[in-house]
N, C-alpha and C positions, 0 to 999 in steps of 0.2 A: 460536614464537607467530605466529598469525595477523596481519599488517599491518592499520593502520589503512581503512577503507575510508570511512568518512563520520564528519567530528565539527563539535561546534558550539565556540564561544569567546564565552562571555560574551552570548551572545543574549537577547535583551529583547523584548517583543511589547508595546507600547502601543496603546492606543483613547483617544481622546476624546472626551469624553460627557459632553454638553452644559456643555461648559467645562472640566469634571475630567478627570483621568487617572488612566483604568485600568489597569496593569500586570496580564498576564497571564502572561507570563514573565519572571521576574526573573533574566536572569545565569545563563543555564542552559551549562554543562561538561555534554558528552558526548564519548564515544570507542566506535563500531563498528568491530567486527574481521571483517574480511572470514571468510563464514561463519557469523556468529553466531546463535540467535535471541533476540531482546531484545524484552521485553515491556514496555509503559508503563502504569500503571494512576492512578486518581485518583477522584473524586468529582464529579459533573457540576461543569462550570467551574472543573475544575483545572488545562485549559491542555495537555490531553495531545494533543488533538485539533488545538489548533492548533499544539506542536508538533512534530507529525506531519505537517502540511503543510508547516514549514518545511523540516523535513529531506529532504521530498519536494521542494521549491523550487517548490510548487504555492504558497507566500508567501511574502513577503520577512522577514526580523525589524526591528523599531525602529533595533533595534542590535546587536552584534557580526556575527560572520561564521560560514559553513557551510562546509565543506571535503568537496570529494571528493578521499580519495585524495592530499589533498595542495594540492587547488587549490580556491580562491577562488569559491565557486559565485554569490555576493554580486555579484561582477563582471560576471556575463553579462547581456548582453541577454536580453528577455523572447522573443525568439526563440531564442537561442542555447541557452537555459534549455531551452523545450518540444521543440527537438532532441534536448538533451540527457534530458531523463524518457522520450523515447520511445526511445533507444538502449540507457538503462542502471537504467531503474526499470520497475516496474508495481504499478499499485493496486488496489486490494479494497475497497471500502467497505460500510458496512451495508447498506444498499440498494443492488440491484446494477446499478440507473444505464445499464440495455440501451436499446438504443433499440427502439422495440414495433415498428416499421415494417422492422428487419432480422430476418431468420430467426437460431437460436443460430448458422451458421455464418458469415455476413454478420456480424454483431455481432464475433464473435471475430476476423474478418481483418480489418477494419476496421482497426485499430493496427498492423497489417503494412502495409495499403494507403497508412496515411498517412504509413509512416516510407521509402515509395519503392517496394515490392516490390509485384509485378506479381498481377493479381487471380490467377491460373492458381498461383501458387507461394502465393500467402498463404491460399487458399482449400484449398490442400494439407497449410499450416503448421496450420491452423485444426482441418482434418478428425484430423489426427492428436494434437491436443489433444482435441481432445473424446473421443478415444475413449481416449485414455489414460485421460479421467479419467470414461468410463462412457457416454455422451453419444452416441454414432455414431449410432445410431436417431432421435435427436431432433435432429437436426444441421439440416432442414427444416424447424422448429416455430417460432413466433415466443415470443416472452417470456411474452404470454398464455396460452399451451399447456402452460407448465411449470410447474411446483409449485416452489415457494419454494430448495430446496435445491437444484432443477435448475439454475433461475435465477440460484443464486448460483455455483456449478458452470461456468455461459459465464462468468461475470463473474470468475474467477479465470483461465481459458484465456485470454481476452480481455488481462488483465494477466500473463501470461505466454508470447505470440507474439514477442513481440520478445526473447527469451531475457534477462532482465534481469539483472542483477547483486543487486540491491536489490528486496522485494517487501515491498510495504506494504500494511499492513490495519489498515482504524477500526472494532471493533466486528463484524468482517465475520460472526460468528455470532449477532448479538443479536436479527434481524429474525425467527430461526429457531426451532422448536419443538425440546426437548431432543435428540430426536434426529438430527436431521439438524445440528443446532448442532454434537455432538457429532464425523459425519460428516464436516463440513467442517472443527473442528478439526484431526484425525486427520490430514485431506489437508495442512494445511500443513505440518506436521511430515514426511509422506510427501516431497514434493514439494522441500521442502529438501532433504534427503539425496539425491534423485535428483538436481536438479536443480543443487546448489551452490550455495544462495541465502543471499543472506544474507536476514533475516526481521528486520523490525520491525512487530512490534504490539500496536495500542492496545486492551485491553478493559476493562470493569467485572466480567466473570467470572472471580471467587478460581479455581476450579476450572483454567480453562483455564491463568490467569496462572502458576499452579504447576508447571505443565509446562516453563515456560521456565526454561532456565541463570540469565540473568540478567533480574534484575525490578529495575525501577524506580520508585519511586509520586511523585507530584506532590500538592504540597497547597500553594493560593495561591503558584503559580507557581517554587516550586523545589521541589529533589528533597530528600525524606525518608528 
């Protein structure tokens, strides 16, 4: 069996609001096995979203602890951290969060360029995502030029330069019309198997959520 690759112990997510406390996760146990794909699903403000950022270490929890692999991700500095997501995570989010002012290939090497790699090889890393995944033609086009499913298409290349281990995604087909939703589906399921990823992600769609081995649902902050 696969080894552990990311698990939580007892994590908590509090807000304070205007005197009271919110708990949004209460005490959440998880265990990813390297490889997996695991899907998180809930009911708006179920707390799947935020945590999916924890596991991402794009937040801290209240309380208990995140483990990569074994180690204390709780521990690190907040630089130590964004080293760390740029070496061994990449994310997807509903909106695909480009910048309008870079071309899709500019956009896509960008996360190459900022984890040290040289424009000339990360704009090479870049060119050969996009065309994996349909894109070469449009490689010059800025965010405006592209149709929604294109758009999200960089934004999954984009979180996939830096060869990740771990690939996260919020909703990343909801902003999408059936078909192309269905498209980019398909791709992450592709995209695992080629690539060895492990997969976590958060939807509100039964349909997609069904695909996955394992499913998780959240309702007022624990698992059902």
């Amino acid at each position: 069996m696969s080894s552990v690759i990311l698990s939580t112990k007892c994590v908590t997510k509090a807000y304070d609001m205007n005197g009271s406390r919110l708990e949004v996760l209460k005490g959440i146990d998880l265990d990813i096995r390297q490889g997996e794909a695991v899907c998180i699903m809930g009911v708006s403000g179920a707390g799947k979203s935020t945590l999916l950022h924890i596991l991402g270490t794009l937040d801290q929890p209240t309380l208990g602890k995140v483990y990569y692999r074994g180690e204390d991700l709780t521990r690190k500095t907040d630089d130590q951290l964004a080293s760390f997501r740029n070496r061994k995570m990449g994310f997807v989010f509903q909106f695909h969060h480009l910048l309008p002012e870079l071309t899709a290939l500019e956009n896509v090497a960008l996360a190459a360029r900022i984890g040290g790699t040289s424009k000339v090889e990360a704009e090479k890393m870049a060119l050969e995502l996009l065309d994996q995944l349909g894109l070469k033609k449009r490689q010059s086009h800025y965010p405006s030029e592209l149709s929604g499913g294109e758009r999200q298409r960089v934004a999954i290349a984009r979180a996939l330069i830096q060869k990740p281990e771990i690939l996260f995604a919020d909703e990343p087909s909801g902003n999408l019309d059936s078909e192309n939703g269905k498209v980019i589906q398909d791709l992450f399921f592709e995209l695992k198997e080629k690539m060895g990823l492990t997969l976590v992600v958060v939807t509100h769609d039964q349909e997609f959520a069904n695909r996955f081995p394992k499913l998780y649902r959240l309702k007022n902050g624990v698992f059902i």
